[in-house]
Structure formats: structure tokens, C-alpha cells
TIMI-2910 file (N, C-alpha, C, CB; in pm, 1 decimal, decimal comma, always signed):
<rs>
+----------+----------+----------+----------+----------+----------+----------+----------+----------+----------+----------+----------+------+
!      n_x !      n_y !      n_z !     ca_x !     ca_y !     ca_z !      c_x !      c_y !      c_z !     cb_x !     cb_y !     cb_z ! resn !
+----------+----------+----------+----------+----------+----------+----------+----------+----------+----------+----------+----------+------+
!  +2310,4 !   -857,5 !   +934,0 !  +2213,8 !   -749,4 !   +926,0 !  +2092,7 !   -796,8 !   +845,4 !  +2277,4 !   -622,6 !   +862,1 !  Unk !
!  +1963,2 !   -753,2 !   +885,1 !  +1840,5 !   -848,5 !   +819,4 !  +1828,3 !   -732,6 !   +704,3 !  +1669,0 !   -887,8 !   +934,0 !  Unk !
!  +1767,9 !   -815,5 !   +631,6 !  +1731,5 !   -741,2 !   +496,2 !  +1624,9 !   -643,9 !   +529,4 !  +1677,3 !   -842,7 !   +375,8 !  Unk !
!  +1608,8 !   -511,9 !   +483,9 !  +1484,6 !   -442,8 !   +480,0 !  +1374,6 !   -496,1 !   +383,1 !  +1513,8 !   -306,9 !   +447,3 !  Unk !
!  +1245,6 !   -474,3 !   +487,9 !  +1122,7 !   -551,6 !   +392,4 !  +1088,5 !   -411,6 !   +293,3 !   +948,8 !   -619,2 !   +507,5 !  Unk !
!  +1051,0 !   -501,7 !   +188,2 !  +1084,8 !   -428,7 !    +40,0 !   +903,8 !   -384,8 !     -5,5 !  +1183,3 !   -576,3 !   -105,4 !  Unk !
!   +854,5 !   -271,6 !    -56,0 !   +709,3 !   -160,3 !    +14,0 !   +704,5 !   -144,8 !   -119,7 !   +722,5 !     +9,6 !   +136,0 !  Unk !
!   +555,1 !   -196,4 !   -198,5 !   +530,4 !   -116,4 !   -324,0 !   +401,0 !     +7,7 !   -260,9 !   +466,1 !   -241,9 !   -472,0 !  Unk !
!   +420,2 !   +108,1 !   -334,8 !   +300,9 !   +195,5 !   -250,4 !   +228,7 !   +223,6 !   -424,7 !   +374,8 !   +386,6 !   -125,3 !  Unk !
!   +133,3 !   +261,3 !   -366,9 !    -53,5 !   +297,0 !   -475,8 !    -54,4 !   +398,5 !   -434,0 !   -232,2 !   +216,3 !   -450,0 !  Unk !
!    -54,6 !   +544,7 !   -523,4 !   -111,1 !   +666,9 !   -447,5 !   -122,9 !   +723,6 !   -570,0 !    -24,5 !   +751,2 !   -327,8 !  Unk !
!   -217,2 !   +797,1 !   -604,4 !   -255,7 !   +860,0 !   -732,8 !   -231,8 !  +1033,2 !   -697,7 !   -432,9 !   +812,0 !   -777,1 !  Unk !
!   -209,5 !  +1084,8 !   -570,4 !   -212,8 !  +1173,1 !   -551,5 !    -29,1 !  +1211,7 !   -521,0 !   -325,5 !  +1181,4 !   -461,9 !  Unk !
!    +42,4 !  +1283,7 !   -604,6 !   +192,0 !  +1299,5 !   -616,2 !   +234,6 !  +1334,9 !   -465,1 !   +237,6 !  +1424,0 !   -731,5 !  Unk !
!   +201,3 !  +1427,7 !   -421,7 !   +226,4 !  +1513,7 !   -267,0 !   +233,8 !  +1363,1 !   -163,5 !    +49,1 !  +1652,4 !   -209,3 !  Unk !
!    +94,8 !  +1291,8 !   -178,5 !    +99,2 !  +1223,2 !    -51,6 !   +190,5 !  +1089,1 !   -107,5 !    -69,1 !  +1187,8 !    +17,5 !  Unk !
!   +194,0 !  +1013,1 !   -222,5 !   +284,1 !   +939,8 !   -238,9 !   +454,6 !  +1000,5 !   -188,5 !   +258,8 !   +908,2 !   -380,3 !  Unk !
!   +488,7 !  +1084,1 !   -194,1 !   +588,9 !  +1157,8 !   -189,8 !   +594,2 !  +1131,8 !    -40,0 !   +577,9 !  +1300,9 !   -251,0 !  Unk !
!   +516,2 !  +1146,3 !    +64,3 !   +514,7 !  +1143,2 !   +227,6 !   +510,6 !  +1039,3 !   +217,4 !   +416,9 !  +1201,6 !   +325,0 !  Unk !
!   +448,8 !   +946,6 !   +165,1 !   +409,3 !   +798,7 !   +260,0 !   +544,0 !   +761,9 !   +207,9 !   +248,7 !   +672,0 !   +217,5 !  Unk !
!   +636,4 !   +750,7 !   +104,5 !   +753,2 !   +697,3 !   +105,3 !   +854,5 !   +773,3 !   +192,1 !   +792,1 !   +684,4 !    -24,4 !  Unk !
!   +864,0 !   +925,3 !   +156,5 !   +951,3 !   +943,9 !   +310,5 !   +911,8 !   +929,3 !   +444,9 !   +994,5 !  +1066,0 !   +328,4 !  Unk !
!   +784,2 !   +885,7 !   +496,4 !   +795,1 !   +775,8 !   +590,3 !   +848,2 !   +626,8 !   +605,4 !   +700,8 !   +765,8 !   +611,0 !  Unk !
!   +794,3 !   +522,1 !   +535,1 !   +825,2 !   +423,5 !   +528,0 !  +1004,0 !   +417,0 !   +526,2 !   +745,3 !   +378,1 !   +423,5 !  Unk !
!  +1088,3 !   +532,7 !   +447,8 !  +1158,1 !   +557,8 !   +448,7 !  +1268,4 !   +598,4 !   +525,9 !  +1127,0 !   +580,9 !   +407,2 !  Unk !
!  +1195,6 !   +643,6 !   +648,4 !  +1195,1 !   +676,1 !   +782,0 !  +1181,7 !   +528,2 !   +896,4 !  +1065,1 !   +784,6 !   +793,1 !  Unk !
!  +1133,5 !   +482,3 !   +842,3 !  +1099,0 !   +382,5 !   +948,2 !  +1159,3 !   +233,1 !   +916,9 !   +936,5 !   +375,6 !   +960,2 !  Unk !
!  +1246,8 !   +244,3 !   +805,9 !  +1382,1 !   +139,8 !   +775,7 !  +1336,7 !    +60,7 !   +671,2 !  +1433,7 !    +32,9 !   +905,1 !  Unk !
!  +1201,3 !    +78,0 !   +552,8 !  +1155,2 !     +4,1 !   +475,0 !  +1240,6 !    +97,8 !   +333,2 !   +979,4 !    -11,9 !   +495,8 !  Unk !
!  +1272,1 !    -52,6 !   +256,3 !  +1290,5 !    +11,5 !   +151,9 !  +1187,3 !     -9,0 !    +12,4 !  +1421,3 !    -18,6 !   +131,7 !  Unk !
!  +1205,9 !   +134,0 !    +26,6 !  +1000,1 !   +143,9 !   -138,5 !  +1105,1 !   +148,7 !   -262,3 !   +828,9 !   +396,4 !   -153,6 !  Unk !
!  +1021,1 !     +9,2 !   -285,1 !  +1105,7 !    -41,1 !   -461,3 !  +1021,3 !     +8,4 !   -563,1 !  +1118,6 !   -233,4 !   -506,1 !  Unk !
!   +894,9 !    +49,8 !   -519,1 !   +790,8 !   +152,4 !   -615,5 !   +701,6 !   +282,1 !   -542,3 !   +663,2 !    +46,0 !   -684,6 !  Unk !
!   +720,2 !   +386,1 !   -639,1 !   +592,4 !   +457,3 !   -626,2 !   +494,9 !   +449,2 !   -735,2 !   +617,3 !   +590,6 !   -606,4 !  Unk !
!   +382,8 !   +406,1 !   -749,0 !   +325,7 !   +369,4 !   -892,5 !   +186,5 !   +482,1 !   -837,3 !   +286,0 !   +153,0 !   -936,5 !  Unk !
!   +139,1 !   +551,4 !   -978,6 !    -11,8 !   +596,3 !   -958,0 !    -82,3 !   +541,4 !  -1043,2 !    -43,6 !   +734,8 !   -966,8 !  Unk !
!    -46,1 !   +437,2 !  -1123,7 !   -201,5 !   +376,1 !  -1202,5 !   -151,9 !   +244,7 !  -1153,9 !   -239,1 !   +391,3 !  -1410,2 !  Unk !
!   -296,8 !   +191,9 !  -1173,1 !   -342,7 !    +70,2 !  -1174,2 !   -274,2 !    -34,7 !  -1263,4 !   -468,4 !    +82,1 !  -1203,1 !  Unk !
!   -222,4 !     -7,5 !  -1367,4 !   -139,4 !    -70,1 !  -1481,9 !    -24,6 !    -56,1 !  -1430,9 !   -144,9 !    -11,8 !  -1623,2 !  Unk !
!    +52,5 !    +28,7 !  -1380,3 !   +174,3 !    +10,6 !  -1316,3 !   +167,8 !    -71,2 !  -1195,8 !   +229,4 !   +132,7 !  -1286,4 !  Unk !
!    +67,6 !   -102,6 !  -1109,8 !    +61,3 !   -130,9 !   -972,1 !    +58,6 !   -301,3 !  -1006,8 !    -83,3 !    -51,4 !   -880,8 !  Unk !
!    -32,7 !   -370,1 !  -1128,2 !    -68,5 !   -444,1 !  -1173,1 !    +74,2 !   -543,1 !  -1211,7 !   -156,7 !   -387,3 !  -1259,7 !  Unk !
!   +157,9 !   -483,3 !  -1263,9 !   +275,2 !   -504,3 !  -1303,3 !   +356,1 !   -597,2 !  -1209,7 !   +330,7 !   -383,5 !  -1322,7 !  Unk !
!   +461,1 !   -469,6 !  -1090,4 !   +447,7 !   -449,9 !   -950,4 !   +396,1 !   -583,9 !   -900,1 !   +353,0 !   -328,1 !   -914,5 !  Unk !
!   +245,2 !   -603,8 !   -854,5 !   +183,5 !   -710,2 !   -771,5 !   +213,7 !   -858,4 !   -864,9 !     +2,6 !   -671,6 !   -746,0 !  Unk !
!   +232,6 !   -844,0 !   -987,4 !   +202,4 !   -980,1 !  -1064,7 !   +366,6 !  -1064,1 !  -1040,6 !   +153,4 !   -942,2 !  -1266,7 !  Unk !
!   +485,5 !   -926,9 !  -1070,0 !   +586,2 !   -986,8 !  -1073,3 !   +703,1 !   -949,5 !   -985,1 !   +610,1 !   -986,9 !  -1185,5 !  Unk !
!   +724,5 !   -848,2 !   -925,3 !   +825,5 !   -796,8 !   -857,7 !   +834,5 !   -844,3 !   -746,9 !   +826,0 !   -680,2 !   -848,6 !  Unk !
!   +932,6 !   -895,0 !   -684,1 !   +966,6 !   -916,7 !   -535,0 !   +906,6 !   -778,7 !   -411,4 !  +1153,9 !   -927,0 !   -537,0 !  Unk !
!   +847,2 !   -807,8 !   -352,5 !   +783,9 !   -699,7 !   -275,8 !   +756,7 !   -801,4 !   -139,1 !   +631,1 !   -621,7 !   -360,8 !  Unk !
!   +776,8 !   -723,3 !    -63,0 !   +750,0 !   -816,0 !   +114,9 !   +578,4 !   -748,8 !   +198,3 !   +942,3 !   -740,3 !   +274,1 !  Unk !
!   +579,1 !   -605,1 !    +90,3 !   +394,8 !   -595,5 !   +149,2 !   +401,0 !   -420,9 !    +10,0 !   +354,5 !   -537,0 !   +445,9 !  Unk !
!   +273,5 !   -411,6 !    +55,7 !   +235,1 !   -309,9 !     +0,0 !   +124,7 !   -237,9 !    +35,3 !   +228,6 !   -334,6 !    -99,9 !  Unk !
!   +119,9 !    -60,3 !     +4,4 !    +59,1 !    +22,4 !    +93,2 !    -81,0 !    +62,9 !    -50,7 !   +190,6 !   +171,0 !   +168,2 !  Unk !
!   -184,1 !    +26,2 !    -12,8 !   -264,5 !    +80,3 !   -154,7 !   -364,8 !   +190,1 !   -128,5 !   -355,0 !    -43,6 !   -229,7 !  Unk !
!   -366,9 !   +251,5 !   -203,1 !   -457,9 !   +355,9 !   -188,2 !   -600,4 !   +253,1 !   -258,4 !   -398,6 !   +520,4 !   -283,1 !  Unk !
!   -705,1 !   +282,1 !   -175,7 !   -806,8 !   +196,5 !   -239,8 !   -864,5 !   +284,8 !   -391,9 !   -942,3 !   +168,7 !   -112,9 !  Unk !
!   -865,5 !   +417,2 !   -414,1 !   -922,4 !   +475,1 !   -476,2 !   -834,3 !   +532,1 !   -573,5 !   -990,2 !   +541,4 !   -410,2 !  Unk !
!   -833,7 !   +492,6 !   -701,2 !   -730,0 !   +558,7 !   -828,2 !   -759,0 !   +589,2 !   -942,4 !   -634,0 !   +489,4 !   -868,0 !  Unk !
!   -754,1 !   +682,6 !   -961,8 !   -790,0 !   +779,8 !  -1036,3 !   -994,8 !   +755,5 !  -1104,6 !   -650,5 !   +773,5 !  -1162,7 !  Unk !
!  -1081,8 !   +756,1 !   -995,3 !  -1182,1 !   +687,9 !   -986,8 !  -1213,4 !   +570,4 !  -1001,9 !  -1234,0 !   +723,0 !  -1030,1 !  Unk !
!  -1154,4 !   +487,4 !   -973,7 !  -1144,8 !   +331,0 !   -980,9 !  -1087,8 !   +259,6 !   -876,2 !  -1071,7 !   +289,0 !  -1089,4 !  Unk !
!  -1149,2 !   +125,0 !   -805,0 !  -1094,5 !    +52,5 !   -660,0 !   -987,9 !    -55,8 !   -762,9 !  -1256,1 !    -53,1 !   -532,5 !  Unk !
!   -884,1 !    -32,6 !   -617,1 !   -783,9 !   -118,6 !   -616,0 !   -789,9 !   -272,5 !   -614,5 !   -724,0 !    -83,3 !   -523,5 !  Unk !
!   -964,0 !   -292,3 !   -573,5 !   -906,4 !   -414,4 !   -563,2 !   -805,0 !   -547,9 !   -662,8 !  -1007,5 !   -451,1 !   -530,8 !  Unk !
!   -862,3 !   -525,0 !   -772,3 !   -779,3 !   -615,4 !   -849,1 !   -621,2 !   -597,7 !   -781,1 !   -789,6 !   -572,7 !  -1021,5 !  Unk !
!   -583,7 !   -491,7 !   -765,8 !   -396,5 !   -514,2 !   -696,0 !   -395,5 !   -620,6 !   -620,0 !   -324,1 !   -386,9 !   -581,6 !  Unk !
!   -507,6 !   -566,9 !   -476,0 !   -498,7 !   -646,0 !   -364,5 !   -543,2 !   -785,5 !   -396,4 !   -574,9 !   -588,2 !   -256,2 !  Unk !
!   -637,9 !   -822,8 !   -485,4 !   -657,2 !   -987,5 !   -556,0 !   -445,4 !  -1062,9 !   -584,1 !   -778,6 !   -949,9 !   -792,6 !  Unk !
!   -467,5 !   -950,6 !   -655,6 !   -309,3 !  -1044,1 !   -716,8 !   -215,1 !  -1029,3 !   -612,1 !   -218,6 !   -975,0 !   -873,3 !  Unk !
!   -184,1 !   -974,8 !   -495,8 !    -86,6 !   -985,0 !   -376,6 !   -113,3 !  -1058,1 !   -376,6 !    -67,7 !   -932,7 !   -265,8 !  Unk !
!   -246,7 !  -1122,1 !   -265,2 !   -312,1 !  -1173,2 !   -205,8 !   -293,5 !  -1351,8 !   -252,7 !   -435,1 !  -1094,1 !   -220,3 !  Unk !
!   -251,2 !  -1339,1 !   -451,4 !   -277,7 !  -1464,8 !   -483,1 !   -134,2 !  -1509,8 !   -480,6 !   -360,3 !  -1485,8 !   -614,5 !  Unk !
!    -35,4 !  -1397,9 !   -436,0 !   +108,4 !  -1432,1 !   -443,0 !   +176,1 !  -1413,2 !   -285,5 !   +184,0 !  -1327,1 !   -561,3 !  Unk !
!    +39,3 !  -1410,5 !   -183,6 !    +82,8 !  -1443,9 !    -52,6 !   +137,7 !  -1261,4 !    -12,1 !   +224,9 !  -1593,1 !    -57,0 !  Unk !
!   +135,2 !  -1137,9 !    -60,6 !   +203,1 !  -1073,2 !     +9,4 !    +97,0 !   -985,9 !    +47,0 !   +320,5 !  -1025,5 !    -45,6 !  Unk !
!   +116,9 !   -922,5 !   +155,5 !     +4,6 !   -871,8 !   +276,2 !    +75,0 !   -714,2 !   +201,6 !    +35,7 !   -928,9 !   +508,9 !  Unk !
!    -74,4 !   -726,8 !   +207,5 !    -46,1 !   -529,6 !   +194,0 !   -185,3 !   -432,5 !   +291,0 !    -74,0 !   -465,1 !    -42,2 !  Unk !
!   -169,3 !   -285,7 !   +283,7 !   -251,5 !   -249,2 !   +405,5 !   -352,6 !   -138,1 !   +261,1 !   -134,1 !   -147,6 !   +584,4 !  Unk !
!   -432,1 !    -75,8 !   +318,9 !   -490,4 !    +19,6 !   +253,8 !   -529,6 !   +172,0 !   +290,2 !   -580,4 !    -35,9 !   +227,2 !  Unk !
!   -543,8 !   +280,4 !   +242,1 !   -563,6 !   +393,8 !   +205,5 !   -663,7 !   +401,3 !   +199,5 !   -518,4 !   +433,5 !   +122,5 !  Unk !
!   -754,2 !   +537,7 !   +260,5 !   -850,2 !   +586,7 !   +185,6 !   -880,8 !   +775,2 !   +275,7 !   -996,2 !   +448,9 !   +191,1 !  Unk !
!   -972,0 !   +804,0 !   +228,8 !   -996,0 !   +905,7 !   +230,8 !  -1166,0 !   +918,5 !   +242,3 !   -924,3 !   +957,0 !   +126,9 !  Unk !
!  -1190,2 !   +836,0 !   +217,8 !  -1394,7 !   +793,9 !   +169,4 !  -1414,5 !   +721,8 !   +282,6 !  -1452,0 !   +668,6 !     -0,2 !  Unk !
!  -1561,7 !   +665,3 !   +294,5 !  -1579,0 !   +591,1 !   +379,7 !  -1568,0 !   +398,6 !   +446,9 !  -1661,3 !   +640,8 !   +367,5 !  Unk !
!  -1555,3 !   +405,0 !   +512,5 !  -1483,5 !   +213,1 !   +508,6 !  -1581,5 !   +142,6 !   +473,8 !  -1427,1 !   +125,5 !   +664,2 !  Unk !
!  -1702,1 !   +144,7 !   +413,8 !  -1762,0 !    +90,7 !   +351,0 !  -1709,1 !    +62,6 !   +209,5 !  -1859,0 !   +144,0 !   +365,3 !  Unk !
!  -1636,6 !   +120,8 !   +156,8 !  -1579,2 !    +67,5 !    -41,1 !  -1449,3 !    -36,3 !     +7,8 !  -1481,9 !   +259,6 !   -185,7 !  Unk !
!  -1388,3 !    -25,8 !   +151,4 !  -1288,6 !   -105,7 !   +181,2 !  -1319,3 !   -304,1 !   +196,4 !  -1242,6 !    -29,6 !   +319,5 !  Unk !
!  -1520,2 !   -266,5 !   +231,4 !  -1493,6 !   -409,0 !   +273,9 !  -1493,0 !   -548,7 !   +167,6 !  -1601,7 !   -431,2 !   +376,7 !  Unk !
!  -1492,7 !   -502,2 !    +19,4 !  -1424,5 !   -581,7 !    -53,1 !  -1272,0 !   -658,2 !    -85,7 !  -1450,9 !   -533,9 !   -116,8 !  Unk !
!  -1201,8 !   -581,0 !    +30,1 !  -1093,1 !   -597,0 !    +11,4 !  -1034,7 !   -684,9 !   +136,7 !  -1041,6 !   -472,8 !    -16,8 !  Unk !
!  -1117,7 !   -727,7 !   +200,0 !  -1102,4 !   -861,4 !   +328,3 !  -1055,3 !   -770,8 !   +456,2 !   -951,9 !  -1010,0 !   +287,2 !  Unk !
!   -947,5 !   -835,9 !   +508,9 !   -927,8 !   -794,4 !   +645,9 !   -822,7 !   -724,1 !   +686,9 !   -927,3 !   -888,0 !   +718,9 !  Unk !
!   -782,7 !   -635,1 !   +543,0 !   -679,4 !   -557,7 !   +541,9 !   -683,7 !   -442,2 !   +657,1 !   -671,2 !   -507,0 !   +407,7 !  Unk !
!   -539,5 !   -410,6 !   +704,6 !   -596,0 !   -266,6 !   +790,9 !   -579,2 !   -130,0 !   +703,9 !   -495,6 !   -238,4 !   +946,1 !  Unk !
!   -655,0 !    -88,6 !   +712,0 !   -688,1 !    +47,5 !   +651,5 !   -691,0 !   +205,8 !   +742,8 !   -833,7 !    +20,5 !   +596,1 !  Unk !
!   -583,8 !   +274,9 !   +646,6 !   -557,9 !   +414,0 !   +730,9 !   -647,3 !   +472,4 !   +660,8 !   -409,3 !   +494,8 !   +735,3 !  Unk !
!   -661,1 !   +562,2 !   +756,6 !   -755,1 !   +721,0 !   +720,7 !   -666,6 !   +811,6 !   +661,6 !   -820,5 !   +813,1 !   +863,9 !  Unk !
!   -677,4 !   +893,4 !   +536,5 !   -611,4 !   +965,9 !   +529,3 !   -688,1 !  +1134,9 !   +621,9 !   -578,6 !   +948,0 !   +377,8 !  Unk !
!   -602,1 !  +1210,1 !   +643,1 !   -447,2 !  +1192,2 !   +619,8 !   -434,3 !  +1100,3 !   +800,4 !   -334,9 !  +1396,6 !   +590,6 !  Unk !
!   -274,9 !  +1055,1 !   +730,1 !   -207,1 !   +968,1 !   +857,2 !    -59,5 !  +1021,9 !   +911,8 !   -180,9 !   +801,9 !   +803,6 !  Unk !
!    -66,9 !   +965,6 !   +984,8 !    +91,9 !  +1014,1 !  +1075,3 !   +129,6 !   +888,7 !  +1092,4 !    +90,7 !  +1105,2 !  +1244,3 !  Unk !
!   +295,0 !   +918,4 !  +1072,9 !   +399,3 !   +800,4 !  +1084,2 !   +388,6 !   +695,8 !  +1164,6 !   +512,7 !   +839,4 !  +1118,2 !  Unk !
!   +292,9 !   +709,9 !  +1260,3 !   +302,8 !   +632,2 !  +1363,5 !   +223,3 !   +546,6 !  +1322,9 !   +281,6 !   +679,9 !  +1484,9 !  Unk !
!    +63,0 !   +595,0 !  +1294,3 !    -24,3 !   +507,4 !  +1251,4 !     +2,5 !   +432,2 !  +1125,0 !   -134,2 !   +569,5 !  +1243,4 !  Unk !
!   +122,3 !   +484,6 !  +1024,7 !   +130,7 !   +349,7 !   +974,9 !   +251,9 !   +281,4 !   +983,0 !    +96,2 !   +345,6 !   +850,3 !  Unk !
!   +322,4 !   +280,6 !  +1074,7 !   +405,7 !   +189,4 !  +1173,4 !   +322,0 !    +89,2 !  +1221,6 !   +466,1 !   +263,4 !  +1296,4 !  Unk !
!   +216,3 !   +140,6 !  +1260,1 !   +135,9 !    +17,2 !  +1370,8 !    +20,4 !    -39,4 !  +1262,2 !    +38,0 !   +103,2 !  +1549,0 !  Unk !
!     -5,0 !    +19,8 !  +1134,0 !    -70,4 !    -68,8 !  +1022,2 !    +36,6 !   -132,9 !  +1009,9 !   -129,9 !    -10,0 !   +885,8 !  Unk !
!   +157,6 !   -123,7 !   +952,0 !   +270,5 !   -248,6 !   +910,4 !   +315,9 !   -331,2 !   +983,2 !   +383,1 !   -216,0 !   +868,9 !  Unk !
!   +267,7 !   -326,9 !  +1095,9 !   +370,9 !   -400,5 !  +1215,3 !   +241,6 !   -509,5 !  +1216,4 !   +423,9 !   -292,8 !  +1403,6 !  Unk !
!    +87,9 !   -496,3 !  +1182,9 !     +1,9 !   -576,0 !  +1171,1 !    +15,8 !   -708,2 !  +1049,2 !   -102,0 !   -487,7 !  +1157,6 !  Unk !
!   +103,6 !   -660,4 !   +932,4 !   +105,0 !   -696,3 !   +840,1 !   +257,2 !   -788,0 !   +859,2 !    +76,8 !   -585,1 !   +746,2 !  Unk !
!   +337,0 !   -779,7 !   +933,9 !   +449,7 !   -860,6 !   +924,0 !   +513,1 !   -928,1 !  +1079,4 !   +556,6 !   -764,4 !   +848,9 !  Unk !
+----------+----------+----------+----------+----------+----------+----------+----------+----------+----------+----------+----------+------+
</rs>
């Protein structure tokens, strides 16, 4: 039996962190974090075993990118969040990025890009 790929998620907002893991949850990934700051996420990306991760670009008025720097420098693909316009995303390279709000499907077919 293959291992489930292992999901840190970024969401500053409690309700939708709460959905995007009972999706992913849904869809056979197992989420080894829900983090809403940047200092927790920081943590998370620097040292924990993780196979991708879901970031909200925007936290608690501040961009994610530094998270997505440190995946990125430890090889693990993660996708992005937002709610604003895809213009604050294009610092963050060639990640795919959902619109919030999203449905299960659409981020099935963001993760399936990522692995």
C-alpha cells in the first residue's frame, strides 16, 4: 500500500482551513499541519517531512512568500491560495494558484499538477 503524500496547509482564516483539510482529507492526503502564522508555517517548511503544501498567499496582512522560498529550497512543491488578485501571486514563480473560494475538485486538479 503506497504511503499517503503528507499536506502542510497556510490558512489564516479558521472556517476555510477547517475545509481545505477536510478535503484533502477526502481525497486520501494526509495534513500533518494546519498552521495560521507565518512562524508556524516557517517551522513546518524549514524542517518537517511534508510531500507538498497548500499556502494561502495572504496572512494575516503579510505574503507568504518566504514559506514558498524555503519549500522551494528543500525541493517540495506546494500550490497557492488567494482571494485578491493574481498579480501579488507572481512573486511566487509557477505555482498553481486557486481562487478562493474552491471546490474539491479544483484542488484535486491543483495537486495532481504538483505530484
Amino acid at each position: 500500500m503506497a504511503r499517503k503524500k503528507r499536506i502542510l496547509v497556510l490558512e489564516d482564516e479558521p472556517v476555510l482551513a477547517e475545509n481545505v483539510q477536510l478535503m484533502l482529507d477526502d481525497l486520501g492526503f494526509d495534513v500533518v499541519g494546519v498552521v495560521q502564522t507565518l512562524e508556524a508555517a516557517r517551522a513546518f517548511a524549514l524542517s518537517s517531512k511534508v510531500d507538498a503544501a497548500v499556502l494561502d498567499i495572504n496572512i494575516h496582512g503579510q505574503d507568504s512568500v518566504a514559506i514558498a522560498q524555503a519549500l522551494r529550497m528543500r525541493g517540495i512543491p506546494y500550490l497557492l491560495m488567494t482571494g485578491h488578485a493574481p498579480q501579488r501571486a507572481e512573486k511566487f514563480g509557477s505555482a498553481p494558484i486557486l481562487f478562493k473560494p474552491f471546490v474539491q475538485d479544483e484542488l484535486k486538479q491543483a495537486l495532481q499538477r504538483l505530484f
